[in-house]
Each structure stands twice: as structure tokens, then as C-alpha cells.
C-alpha positions as CSV (number, residue, x, y, z in Angstrom):
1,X,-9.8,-1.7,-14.8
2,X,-8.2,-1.8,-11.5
3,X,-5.3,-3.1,-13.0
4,X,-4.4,-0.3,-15.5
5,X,-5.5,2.2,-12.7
6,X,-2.8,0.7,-10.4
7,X,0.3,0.8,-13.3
8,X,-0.7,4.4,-14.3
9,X,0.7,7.1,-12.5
10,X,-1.7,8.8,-9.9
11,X,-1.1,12.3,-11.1
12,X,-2.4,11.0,-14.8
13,X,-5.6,9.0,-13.2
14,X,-6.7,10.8,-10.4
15,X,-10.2,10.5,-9.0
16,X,-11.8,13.2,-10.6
17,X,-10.3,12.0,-14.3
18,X,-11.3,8.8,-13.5
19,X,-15.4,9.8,-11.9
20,X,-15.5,12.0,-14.9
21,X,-14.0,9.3,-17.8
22,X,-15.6,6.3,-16.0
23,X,-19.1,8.2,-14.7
24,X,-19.9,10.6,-17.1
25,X,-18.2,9.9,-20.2
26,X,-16.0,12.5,-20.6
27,X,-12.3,13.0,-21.8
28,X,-10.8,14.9,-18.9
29,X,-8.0,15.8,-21.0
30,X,-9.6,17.4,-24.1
31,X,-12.2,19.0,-22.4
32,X,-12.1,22.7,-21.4
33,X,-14.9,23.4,-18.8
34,X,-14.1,26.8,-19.1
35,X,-11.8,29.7,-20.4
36,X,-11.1,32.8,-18.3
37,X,-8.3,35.6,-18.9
38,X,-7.5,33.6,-21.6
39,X,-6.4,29.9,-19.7
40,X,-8.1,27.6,-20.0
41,X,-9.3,25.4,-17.3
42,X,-9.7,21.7,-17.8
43,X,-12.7,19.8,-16.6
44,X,-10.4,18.1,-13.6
45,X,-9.5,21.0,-11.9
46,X,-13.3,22.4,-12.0
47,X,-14.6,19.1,-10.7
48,X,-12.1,18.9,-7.9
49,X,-13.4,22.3,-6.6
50,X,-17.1,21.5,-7.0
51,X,-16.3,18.2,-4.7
52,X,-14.6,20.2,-2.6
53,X,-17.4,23.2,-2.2
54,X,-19.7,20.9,-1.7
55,X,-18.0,19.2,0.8
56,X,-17.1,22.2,2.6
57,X,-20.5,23.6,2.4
58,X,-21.9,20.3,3.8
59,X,-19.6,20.3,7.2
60,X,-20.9,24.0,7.7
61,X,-24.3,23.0,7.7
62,X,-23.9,19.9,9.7
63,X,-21.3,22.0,11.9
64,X,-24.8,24.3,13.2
65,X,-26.7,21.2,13.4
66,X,-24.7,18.5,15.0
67,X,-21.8,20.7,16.4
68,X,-19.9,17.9,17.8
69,X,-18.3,17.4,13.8
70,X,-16.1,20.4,15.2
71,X,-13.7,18.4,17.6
72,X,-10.5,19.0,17.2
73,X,-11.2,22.3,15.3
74,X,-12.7,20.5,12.2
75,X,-9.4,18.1,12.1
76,X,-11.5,15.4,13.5
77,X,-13.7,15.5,10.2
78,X,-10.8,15.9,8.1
79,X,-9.4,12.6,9.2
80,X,-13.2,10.9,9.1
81,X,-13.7,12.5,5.7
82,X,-10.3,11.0,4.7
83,X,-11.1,7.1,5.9
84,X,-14.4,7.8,4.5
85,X,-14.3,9.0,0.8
86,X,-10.2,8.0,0.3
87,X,-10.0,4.9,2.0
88,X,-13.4,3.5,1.6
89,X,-15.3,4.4,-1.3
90,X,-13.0,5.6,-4.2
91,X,-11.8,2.3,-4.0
92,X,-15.7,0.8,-3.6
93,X,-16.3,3.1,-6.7
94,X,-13.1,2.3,-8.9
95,X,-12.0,5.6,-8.5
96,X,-8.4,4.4,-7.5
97,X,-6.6,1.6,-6.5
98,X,-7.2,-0.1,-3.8
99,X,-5.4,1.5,-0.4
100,X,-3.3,-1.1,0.1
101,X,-1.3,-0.6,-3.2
102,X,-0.9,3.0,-2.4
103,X,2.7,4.4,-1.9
104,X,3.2,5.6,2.0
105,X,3.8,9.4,0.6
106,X,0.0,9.1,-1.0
107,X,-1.4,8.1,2.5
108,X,0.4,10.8,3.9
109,X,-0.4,13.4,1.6
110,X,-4.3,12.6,1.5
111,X,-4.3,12.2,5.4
112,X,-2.5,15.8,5.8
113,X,-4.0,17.3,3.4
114,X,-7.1,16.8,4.6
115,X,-6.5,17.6,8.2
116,X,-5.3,20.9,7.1
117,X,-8.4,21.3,4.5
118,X,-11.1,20.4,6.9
119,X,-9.1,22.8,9.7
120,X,-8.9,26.1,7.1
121,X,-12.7,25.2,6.1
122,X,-13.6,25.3,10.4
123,X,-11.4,28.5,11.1
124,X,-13.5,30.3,8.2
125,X,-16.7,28.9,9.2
126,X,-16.3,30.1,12.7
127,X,-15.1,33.6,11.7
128,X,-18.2,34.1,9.3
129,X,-20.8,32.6,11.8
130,X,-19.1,35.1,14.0
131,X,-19.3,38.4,11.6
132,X,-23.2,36.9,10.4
133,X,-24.3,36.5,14.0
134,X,-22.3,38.3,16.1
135,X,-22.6,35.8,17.9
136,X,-20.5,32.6,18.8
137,X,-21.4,28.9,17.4
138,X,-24.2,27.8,19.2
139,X,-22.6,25.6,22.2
140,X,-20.4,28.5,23.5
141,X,-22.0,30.9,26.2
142,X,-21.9,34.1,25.6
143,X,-20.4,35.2,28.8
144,X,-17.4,33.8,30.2
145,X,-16.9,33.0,33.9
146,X,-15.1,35.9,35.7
147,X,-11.4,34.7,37.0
């Protein structure tokens, strides 16, 4: 397998068409998850955003418990959360190649893109903790020293 997933393009075998081919059994191509204002959306697209939901909701619940996942303003996790799921276990899991076959742009890509994901998904949490609570996370007193 880990041959024909490293001569196909990336764009065709991505990690979601490959989880949902290789783990679940279904054609991500023929497969419309579901239709709405008449387009149709394939079963890919629909798993990358549960993964990504999920994800997101997890770092907001570990945000209020371990609040030190926040450094760098949630691009510290981005780059963990990178190393961890792109670089470690898709390959582990077949999912793609494995990282060293991986054009430079990929690594790039995945790295920034995830450093920008992690730092929209910390910037939101932050602003709705704020509006829920009215109050700031946790680890931030409430009244700043006078200058």
C-alpha cells in the first residue's frame, strides 16, 4: 500500500480518502455525505471538518484545564498537533507516505497551516470564554497593576 500511496498524487489520496477507503470501507469519490442548496458535498470534505471540530473542540477543553497548551497563542499546539498527527501517526496508520518522501512545499504547507489553524481556533476561544464569562481565561488576574 505504501507504495501506490507514495506514486499517487496527494491531492487524489489524502488522509481523509485514504481513513475513509482504508478504515471504513467507503468510496470517497462516489459517496455524497450530503446535499445542500443543491451541491453536493462528498464524504472527504465532511470528514475533514469533523476531524477538524473535534480537534478544535478538544484544545478548548484542555485549554480551561491545562492552560499552559496556550503558549504562543495556541501556535505552540498547532506545531505539536502537526509533529503529532502529520509526522507521526498518519504515517503509523498508513494514512500517507512516510514524511521523508514528502515534497518540502507539503511540510510547509501542513506546518503553516496548522500554526495558523490552531492560532484562529485560540483567538476564538479566548473571545467566547470572554463574552460567556465575562471574565478572562482563568490564569489572568482580573485587575492589572497600576503604572
Amino acid at each position: 500500500m505504501e507504495g501506490a500511496l507514495a506514486q499517487c498524487s496527494r491531492a487524489v489520496l489524502n488522509p481523509p480518502a485514504v481513513f475513509l477507503r482504508d478504515y471504513i470501507g467507503i468510496d470517497p469519490y462516489n459517496t455524497v455525505a450530503f446535499t445542500f442548496a443543491d451541491h453536493p458535498f462528498n464524504s472527504i470534505g465532511v470528514t475533514h471538518m469533523i476531524f477538524s471540530l473535534v480537534f478544535a473542540i478538544g484544545y478548548c477543553l484542555v485549554a480551561e484545564v491545562l492552560p499552559k497548551i496556550k503558549f504562543w497563542q495556541g501556535i505552540g499546539a498547532g506545531i505539536i498537533a502537526n509533529i503529532c498527527v502529520y509526522n507521526i501517526t498518519f504515517p503509523a496508520l498508513g494514512l500517507t507516505p512516510p514524511v521523508a518522501e514528502w515534497p518540502l512545499y507539503e511540510h510547509i504547507s501542513e506546518l503553516v497551516g496548522h500554526i495558523f489553524w490552531f492560532w484562529t481556533i485560540e483567538v476564538i476561544r479566548r473571545g467566547l470564554r470572554n463574552r460567556i464569562t465575562k471574565e478572562p481565561d482563568a490564569e489572568i488576574p482580573l485587575e492589572q497593576p497600576h503604572r
